[in-house]
mmCIF entry with sequence, helices, sheets and N, C-alpha, C, O atoms, coordinates in Angstrom:
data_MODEL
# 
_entry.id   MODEL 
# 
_entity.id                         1 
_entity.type                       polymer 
_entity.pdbx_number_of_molecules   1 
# 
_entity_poly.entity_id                      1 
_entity_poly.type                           'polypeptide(L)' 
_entity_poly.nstd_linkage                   no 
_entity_poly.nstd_monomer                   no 
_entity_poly.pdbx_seq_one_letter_code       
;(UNK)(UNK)(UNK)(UNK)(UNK)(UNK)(UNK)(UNK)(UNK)(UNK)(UNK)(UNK)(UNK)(UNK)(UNK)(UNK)
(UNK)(UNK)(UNK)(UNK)(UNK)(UNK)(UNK)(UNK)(UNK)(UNK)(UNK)(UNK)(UNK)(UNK)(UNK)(UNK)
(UNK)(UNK)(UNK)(UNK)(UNK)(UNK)(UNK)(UNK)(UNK)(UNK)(UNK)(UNK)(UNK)(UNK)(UNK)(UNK)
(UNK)(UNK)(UNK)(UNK)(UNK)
;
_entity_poly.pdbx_seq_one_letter_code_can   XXXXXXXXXXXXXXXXXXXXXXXXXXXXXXXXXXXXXXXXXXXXXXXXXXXXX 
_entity_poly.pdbx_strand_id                 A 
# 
loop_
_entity_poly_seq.entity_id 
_entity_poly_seq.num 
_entity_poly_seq.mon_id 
_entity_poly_seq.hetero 
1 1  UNK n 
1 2  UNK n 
1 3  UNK n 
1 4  UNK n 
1 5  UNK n 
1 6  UNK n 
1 7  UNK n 
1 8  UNK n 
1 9  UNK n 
1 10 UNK n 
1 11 UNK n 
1 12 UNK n 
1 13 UNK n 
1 14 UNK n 
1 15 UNK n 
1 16 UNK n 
1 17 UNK n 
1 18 UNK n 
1 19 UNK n 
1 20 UNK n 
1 21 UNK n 
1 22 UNK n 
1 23 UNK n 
1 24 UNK n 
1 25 UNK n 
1 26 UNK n 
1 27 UNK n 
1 28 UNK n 
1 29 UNK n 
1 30 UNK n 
1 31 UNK n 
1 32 UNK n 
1 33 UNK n 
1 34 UNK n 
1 35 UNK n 
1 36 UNK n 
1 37 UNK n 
1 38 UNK n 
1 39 UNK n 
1 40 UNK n 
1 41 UNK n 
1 42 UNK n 
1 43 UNK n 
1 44 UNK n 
1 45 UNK n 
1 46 UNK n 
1 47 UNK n 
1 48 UNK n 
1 49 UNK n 
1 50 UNK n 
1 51 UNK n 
1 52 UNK n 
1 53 UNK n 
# 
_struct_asym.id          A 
_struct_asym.entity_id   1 
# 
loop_
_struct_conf.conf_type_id 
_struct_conf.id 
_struct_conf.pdbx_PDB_helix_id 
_struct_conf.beg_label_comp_id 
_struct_conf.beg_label_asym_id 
_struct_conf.beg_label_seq_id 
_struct_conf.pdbx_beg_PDB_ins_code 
_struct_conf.end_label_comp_id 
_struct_conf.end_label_asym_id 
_struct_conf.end_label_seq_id 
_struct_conf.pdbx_end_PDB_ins_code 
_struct_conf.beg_auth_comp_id 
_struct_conf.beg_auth_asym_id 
_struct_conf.beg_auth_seq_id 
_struct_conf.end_auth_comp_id 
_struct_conf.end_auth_asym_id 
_struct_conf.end_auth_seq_id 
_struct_conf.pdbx_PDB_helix_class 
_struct_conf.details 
_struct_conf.pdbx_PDB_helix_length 
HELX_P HELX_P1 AA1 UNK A 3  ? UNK A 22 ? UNK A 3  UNK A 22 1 ? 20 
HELX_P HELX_P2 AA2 UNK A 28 ? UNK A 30 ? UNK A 28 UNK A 30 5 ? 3  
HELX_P HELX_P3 AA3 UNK A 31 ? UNK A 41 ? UNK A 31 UNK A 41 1 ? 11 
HELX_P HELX_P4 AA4 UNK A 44 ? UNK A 52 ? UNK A 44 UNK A 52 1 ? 9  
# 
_struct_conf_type.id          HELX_P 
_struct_conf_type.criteria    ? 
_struct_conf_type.reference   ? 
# 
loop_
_atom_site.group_PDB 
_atom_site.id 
_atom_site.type_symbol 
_atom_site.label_atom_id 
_atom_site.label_alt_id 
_atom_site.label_comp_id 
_atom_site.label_asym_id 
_atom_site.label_entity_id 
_atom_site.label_seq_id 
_atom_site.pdbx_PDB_ins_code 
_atom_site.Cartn_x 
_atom_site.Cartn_y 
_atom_site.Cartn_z 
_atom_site.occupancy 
_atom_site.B_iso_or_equiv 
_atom_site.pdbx_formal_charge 
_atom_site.auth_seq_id 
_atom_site.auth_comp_id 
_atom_site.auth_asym_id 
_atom_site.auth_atom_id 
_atom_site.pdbx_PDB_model_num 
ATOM 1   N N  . UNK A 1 1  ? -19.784 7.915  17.896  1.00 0.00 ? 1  UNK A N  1 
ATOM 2   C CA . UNK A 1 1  ? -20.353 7.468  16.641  1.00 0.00 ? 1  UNK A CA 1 
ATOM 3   C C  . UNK A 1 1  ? -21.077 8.609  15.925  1.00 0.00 ? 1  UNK A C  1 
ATOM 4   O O  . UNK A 1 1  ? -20.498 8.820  14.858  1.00 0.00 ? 1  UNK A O  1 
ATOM 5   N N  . UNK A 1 2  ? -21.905 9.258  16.064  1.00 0.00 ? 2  UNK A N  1 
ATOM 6   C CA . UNK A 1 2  ? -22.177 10.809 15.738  1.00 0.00 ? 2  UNK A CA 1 
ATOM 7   C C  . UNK A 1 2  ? -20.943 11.260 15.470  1.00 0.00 ? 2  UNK A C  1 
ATOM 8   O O  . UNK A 1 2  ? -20.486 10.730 14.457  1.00 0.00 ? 2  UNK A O  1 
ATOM 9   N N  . UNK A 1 3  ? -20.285 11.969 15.940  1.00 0.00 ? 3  UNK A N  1 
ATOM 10  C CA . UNK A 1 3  ? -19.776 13.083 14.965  1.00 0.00 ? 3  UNK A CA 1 
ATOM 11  C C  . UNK A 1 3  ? -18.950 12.011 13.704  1.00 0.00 ? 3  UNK A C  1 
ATOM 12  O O  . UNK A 1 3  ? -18.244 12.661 12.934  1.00 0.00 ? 3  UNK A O  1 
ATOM 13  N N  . UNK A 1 4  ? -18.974 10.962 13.527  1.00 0.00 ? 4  UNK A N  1 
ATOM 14  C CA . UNK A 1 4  ? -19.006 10.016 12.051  1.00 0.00 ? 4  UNK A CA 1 
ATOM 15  C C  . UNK A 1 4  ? -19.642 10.469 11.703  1.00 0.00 ? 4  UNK A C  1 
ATOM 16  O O  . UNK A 1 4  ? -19.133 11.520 11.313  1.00 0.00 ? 4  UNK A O  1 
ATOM 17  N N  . UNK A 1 5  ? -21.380 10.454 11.345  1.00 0.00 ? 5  UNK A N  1 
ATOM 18  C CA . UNK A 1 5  ? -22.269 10.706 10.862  1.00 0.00 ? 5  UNK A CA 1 
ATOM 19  C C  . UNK A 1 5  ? -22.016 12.341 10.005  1.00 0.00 ? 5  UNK A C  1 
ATOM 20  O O  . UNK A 1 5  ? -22.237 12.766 8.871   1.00 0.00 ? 5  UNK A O  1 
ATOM 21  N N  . UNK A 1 6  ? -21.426 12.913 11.302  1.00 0.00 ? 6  UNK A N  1 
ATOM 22  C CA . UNK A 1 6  ? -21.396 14.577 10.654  1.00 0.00 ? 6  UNK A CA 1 
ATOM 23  C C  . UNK A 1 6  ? -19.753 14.657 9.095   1.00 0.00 ? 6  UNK A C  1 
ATOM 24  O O  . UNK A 1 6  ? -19.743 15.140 7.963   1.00 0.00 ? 6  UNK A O  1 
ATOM 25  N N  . UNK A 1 7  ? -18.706 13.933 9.899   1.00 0.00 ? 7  UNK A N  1 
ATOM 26  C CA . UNK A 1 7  ? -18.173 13.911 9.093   1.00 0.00 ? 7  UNK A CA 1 
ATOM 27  C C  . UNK A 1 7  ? -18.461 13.234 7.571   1.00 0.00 ? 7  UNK A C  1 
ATOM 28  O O  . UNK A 1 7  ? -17.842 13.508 6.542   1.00 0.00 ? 7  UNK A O  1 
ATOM 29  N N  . UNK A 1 8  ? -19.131 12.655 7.658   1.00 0.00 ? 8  UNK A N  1 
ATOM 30  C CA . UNK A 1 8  ? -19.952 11.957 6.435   1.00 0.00 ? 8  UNK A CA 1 
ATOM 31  C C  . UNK A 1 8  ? -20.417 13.235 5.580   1.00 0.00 ? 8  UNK A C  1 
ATOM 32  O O  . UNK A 1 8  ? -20.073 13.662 4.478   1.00 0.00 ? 8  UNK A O  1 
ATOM 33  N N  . UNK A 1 9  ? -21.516 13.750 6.726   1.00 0.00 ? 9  UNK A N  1 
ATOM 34  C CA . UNK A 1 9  ? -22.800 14.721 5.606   1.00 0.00 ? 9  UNK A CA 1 
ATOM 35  C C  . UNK A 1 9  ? -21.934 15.547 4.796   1.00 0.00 ? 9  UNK A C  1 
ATOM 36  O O  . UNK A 1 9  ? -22.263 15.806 3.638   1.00 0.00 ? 9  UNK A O  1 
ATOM 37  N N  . UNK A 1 10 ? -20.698 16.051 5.369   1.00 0.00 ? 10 UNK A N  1 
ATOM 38  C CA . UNK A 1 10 ? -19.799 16.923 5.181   1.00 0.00 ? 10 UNK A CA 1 
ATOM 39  C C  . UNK A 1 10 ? -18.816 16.184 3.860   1.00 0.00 ? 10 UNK A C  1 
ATOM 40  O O  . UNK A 1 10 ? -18.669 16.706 2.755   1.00 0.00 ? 10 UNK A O  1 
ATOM 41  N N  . UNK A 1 11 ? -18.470 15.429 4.108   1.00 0.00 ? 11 UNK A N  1 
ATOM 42  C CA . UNK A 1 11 ? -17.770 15.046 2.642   1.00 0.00 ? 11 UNK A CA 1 
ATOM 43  C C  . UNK A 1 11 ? -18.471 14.856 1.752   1.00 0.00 ? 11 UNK A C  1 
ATOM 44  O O  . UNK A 1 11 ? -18.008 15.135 0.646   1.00 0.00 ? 11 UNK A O  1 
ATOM 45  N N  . UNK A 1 12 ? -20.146 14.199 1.837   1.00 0.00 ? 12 UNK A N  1 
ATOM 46  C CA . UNK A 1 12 ? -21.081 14.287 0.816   1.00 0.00 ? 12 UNK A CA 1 
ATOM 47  C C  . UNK A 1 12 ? -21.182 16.136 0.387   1.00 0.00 ? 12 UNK A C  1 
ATOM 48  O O  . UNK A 1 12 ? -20.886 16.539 -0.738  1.00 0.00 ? 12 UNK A O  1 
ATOM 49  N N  . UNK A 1 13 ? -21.592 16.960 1.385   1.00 0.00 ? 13 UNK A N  1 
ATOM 50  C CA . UNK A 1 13 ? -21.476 18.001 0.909   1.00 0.00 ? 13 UNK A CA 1 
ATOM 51  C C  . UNK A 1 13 ? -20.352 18.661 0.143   1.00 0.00 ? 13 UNK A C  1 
ATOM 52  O O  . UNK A 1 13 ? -20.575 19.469 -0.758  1.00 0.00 ? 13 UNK A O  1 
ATOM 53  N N  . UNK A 1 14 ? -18.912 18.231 0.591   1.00 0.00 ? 14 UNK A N  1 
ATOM 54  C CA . UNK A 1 14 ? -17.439 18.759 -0.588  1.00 0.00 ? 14 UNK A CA 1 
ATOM 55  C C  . UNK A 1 14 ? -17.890 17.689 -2.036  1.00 0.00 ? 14 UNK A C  1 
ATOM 56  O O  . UNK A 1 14 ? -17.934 18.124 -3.187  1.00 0.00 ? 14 UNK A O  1 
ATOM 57  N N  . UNK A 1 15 ? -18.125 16.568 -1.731  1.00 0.00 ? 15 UNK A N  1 
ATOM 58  C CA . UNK A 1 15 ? -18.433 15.467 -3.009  1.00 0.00 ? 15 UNK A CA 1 
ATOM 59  C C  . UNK A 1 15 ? -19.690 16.541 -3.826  1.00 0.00 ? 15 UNK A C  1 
ATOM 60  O O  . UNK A 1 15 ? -19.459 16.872 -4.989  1.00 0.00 ? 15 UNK A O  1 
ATOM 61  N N  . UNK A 1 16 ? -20.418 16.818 -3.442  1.00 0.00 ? 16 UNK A N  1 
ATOM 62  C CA . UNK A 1 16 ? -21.646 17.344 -4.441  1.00 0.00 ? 16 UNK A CA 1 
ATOM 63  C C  . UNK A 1 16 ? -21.155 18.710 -4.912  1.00 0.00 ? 16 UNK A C  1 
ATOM 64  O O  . UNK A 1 16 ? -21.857 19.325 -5.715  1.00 0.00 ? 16 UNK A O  1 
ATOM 65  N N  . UNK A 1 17 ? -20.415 19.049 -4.634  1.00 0.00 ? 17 UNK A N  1 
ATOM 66  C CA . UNK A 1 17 ? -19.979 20.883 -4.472  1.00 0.00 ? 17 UNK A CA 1 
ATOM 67  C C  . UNK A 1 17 ? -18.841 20.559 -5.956  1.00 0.00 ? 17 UNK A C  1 
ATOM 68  O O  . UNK A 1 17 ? -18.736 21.067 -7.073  1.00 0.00 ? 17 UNK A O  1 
ATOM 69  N N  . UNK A 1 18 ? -18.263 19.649 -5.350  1.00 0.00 ? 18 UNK A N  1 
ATOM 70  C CA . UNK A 1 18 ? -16.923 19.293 -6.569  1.00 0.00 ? 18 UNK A CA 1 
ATOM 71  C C  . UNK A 1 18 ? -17.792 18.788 -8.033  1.00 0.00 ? 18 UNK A C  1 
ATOM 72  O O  . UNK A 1 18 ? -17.258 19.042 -9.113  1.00 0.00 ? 18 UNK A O  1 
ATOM 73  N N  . UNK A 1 19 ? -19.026 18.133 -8.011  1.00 0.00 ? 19 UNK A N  1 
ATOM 74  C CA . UNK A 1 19 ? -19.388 17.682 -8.839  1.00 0.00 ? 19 UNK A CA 1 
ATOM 75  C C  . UNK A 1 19 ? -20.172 18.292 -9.801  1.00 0.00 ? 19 UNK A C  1 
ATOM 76  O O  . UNK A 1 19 ? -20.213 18.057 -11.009 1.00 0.00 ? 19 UNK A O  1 
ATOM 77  N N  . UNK A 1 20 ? -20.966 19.329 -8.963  1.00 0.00 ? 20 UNK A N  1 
ATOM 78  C CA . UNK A 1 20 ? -21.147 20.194 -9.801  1.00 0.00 ? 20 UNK A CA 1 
ATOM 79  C C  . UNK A 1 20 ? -20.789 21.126 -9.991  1.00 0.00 ? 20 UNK A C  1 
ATOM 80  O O  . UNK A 1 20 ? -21.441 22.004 -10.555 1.00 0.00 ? 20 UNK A O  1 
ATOM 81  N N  . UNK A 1 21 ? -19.358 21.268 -9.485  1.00 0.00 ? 21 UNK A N  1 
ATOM 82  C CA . UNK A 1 21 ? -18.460 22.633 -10.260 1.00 0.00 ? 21 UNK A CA 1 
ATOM 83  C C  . UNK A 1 21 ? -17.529 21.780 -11.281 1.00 0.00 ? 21 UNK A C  1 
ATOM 84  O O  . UNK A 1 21 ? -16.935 22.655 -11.910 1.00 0.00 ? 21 UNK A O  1 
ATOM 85  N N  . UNK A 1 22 ? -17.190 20.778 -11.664 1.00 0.00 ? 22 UNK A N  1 
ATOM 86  C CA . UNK A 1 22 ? -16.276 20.121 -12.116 1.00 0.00 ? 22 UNK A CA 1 
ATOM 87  C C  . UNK A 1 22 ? -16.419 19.070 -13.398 1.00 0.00 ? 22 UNK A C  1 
ATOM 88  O O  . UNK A 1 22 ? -15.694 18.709 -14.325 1.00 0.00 ? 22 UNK A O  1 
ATOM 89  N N  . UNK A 1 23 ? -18.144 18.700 -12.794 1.00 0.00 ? 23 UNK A N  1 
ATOM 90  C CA . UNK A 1 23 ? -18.458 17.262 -13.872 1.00 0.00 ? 23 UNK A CA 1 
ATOM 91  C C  . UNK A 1 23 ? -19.628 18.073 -14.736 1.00 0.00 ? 23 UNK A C  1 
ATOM 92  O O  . UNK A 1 23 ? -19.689 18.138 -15.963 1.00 0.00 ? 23 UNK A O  1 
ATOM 93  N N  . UNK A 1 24 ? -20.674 18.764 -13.632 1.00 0.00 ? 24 UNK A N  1 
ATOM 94  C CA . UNK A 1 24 ? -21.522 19.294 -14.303 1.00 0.00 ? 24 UNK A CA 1 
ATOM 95  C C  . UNK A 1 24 ? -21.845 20.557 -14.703 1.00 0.00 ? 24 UNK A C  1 
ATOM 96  O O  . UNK A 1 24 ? -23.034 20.791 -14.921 1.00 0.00 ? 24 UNK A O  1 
ATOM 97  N N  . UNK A 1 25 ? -20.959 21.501 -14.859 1.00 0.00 ? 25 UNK A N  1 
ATOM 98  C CA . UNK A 1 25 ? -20.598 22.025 -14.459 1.00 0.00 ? 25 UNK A CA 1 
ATOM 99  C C  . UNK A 1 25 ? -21.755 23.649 -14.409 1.00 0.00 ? 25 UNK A C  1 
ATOM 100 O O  . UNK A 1 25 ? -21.555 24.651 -15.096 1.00 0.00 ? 25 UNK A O  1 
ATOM 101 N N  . UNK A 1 26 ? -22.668 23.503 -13.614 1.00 0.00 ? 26 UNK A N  1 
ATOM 102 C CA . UNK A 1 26 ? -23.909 24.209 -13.397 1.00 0.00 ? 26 UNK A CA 1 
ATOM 103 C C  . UNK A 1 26 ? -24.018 24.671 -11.586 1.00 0.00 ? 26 UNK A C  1 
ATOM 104 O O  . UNK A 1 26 ? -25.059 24.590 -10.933 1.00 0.00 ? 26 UNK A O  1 
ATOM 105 N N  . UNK A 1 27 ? -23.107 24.996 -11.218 1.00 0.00 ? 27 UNK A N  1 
ATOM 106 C CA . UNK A 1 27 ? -23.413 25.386 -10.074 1.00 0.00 ? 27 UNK A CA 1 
ATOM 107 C C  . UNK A 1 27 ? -23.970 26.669 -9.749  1.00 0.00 ? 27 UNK A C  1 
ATOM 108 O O  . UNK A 1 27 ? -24.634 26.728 -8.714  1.00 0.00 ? 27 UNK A O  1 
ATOM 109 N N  . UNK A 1 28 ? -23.844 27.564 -10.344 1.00 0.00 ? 28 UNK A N  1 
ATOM 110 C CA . UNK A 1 28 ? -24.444 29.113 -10.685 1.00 0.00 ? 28 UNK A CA 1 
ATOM 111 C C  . UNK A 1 28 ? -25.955 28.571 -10.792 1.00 0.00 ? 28 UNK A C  1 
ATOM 112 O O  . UNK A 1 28 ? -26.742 29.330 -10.225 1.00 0.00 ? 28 UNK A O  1 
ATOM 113 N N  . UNK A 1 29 ? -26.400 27.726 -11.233 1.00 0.00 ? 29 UNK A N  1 
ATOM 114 C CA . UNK A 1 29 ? -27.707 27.242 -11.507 1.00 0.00 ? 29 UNK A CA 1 
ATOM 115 C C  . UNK A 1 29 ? -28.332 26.603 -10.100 1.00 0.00 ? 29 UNK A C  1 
ATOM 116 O O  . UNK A 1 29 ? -29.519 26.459 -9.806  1.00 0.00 ? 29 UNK A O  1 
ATOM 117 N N  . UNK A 1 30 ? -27.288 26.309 -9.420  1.00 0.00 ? 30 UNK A N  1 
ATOM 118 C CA . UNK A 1 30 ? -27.803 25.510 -8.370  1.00 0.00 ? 30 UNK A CA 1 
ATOM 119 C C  . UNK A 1 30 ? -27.823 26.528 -6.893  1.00 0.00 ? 30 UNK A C  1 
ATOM 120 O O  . UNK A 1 30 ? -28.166 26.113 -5.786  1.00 0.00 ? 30 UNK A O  1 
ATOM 121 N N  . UNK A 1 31 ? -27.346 28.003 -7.216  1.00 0.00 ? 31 UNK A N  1 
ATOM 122 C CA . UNK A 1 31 ? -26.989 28.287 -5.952  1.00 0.00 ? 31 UNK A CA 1 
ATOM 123 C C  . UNK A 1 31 ? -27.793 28.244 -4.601  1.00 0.00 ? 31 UNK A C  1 
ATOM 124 O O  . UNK A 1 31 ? -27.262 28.278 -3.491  1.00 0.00 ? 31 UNK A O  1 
ATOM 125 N N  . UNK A 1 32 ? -29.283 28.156 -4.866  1.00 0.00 ? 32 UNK A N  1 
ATOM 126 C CA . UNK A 1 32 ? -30.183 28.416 -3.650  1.00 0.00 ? 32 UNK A CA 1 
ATOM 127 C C  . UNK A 1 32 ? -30.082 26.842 -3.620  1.00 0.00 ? 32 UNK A C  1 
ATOM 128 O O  . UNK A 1 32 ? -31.160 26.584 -4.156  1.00 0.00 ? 32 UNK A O  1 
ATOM 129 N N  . UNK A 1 33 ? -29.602 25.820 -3.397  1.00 0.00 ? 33 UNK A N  1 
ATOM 130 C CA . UNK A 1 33 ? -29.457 24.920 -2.759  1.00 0.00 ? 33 UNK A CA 1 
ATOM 131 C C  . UNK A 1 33 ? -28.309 24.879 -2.334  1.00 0.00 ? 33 UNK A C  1 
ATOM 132 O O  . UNK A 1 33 ? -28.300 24.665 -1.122  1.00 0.00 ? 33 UNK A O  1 
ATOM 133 N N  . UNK A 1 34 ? -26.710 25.052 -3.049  1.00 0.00 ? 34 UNK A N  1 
ATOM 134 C CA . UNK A 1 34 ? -25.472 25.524 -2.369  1.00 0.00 ? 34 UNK A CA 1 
ATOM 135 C C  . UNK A 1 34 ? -26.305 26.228 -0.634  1.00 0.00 ? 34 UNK A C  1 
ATOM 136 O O  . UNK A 1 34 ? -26.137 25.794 0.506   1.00 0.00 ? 34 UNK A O  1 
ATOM 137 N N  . UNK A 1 35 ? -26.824 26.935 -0.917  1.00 0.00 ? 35 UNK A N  1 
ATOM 138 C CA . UNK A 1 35 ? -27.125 27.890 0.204   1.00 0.00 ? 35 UNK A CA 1 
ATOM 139 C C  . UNK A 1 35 ? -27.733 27.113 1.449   1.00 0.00 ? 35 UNK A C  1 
ATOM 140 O O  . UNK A 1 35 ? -27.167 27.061 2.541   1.00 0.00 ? 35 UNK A O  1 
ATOM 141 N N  . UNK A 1 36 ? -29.276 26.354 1.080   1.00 0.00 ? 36 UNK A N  1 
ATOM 142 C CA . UNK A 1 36 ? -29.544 25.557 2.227   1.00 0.00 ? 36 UNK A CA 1 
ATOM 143 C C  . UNK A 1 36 ? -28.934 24.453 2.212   1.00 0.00 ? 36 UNK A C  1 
ATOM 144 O O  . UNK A 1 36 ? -29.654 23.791 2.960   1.00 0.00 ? 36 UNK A O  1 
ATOM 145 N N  . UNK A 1 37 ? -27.557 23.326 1.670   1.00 0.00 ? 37 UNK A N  1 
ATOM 146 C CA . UNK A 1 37 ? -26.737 22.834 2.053   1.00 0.00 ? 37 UNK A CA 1 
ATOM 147 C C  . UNK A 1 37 ? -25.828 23.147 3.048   1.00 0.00 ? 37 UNK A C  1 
ATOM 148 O O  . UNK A 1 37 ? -25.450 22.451 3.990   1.00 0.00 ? 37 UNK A O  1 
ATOM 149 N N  . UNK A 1 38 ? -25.488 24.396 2.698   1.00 0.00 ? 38 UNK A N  1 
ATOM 150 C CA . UNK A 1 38 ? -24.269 25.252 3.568   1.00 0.00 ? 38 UNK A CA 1 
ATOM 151 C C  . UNK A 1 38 ? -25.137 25.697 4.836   1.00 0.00 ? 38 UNK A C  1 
ATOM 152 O O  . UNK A 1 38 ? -24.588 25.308 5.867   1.00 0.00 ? 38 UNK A O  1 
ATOM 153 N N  . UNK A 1 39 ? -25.824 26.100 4.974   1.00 0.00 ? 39 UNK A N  1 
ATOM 154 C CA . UNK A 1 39 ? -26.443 25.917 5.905   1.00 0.00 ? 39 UNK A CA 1 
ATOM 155 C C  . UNK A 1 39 ? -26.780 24.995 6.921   1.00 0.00 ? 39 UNK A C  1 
ATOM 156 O O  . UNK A 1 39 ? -26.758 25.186 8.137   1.00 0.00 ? 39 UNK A O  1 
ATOM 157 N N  . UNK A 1 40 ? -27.118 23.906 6.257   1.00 0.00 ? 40 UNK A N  1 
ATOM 158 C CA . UNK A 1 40 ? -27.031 23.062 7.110   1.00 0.00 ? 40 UNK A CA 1 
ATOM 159 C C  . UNK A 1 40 ? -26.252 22.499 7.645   1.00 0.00 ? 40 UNK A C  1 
ATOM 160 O O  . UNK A 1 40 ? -26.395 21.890 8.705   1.00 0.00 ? 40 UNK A O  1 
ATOM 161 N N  . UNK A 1 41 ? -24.984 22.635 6.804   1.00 0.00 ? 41 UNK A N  1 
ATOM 162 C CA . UNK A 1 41 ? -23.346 21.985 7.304   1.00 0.00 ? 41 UNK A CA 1 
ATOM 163 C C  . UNK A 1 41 ? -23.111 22.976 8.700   1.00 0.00 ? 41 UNK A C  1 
ATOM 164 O O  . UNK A 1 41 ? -22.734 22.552 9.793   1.00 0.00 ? 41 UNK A O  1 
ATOM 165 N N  . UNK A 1 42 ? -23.414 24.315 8.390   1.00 0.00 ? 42 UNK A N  1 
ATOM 166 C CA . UNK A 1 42 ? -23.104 25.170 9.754   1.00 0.00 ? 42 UNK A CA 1 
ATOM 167 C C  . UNK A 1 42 ? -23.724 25.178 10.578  1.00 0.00 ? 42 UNK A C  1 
ATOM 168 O O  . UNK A 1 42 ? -23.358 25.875 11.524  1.00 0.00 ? 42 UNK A O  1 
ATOM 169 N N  . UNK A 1 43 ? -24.847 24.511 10.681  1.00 0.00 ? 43 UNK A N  1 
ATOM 170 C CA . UNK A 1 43 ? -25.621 24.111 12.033  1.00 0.00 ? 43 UNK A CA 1 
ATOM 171 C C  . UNK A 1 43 ? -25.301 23.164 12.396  1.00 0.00 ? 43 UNK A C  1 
ATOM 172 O O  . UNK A 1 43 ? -25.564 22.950 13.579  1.00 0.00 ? 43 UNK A O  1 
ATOM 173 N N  . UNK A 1 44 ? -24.599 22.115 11.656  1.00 0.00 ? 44 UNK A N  1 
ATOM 174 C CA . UNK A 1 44 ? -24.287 20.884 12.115  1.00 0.00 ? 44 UNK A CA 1 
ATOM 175 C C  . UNK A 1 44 ? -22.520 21.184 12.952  1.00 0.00 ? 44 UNK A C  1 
ATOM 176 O O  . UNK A 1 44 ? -21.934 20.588 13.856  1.00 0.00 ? 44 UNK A O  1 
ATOM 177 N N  . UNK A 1 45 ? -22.236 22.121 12.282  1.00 0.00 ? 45 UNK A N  1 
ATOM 178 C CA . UNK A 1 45 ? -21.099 22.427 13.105  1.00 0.00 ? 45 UNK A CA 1 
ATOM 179 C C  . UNK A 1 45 ? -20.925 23.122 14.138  1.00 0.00 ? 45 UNK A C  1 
ATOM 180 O O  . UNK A 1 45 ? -19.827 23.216 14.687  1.00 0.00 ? 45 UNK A O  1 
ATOM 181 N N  . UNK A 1 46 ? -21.682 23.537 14.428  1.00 0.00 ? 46 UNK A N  1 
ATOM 182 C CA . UNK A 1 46 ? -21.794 24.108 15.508  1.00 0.00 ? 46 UNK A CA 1 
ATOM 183 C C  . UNK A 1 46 ? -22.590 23.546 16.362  1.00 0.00 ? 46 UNK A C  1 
ATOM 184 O O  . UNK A 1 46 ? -22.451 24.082 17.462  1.00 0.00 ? 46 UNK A O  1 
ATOM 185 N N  . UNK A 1 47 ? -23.493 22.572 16.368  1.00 0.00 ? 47 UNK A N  1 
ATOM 186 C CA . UNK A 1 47 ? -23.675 21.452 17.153  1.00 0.00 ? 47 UNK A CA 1 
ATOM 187 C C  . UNK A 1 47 ? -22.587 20.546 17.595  1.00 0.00 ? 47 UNK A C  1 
ATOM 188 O O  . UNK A 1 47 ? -22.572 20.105 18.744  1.00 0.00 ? 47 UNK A O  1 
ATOM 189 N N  . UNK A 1 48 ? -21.737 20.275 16.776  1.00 0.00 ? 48 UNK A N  1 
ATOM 190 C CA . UNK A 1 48 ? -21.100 19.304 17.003  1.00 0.00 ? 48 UNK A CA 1 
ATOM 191 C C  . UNK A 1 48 ? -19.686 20.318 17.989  1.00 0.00 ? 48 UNK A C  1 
ATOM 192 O O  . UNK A 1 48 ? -19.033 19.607 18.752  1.00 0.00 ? 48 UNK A O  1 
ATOM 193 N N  . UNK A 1 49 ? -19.463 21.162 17.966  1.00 0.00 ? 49 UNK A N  1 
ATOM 194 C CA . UNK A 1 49 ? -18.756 22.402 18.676  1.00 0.00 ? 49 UNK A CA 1 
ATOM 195 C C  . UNK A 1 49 ? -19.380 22.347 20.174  1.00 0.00 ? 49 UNK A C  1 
ATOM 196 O O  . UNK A 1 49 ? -18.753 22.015 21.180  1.00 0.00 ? 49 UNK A O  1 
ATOM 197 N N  . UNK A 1 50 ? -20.698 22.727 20.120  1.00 0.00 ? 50 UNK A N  1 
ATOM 198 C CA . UNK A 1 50 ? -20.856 22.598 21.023  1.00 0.00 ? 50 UNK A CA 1 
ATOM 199 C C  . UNK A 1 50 ? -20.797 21.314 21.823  1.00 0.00 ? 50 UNK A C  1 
ATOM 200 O O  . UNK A 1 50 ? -20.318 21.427 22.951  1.00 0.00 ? 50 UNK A O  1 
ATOM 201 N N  . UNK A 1 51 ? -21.166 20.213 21.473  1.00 0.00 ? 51 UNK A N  1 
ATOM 202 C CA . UNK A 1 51 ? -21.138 18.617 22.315  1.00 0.00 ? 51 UNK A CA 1 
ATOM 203 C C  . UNK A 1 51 ? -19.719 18.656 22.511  1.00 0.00 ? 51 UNK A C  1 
ATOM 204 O O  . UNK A 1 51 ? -19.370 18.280 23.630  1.00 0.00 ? 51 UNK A O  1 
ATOM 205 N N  . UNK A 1 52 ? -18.443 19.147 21.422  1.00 0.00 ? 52 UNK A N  1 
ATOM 206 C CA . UNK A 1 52 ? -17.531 18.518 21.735  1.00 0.00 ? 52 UNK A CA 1 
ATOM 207 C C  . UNK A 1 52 ? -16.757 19.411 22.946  1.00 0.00 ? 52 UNK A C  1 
ATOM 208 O O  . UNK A 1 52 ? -15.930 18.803 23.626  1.00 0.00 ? 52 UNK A O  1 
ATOM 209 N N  . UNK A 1 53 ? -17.030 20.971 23.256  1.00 0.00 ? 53 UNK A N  1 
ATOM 210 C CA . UNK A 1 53 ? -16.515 22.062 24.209  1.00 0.00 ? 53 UNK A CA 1 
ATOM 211 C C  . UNK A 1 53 ? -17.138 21.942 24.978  1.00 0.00 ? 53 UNK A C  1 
ATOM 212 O O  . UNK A 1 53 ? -17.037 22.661 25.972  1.00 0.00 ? 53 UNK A O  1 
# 
């Protein structure tokens, strides 16, 4: 049931990424959050790397 959860944060994270390159289109404006998003997706992946190896 976890790694659901991760696959979730992760499509919310492609969903927000698309939205503001696409609808709003201000992502240059947003980059220091791009940054601690992405960040956090890669800690989460590599958690989830590790539980699953």
């Amino acid at each position: 049931m976890r790694i659901y959860g991760g696959i979730i944060l992760f499509a919310a994270f492609i969903i927000w990424v698309f939205y503001r390159l696409f609808i709003k289109k201000d992502l240059k404006q947003n980059l220091q959050a791009l940054g601690v998003y992405s960040s956090f997706v890669i800690v989460w992946a590599i958690i989830y790397a590790l539980m699953i190896f």
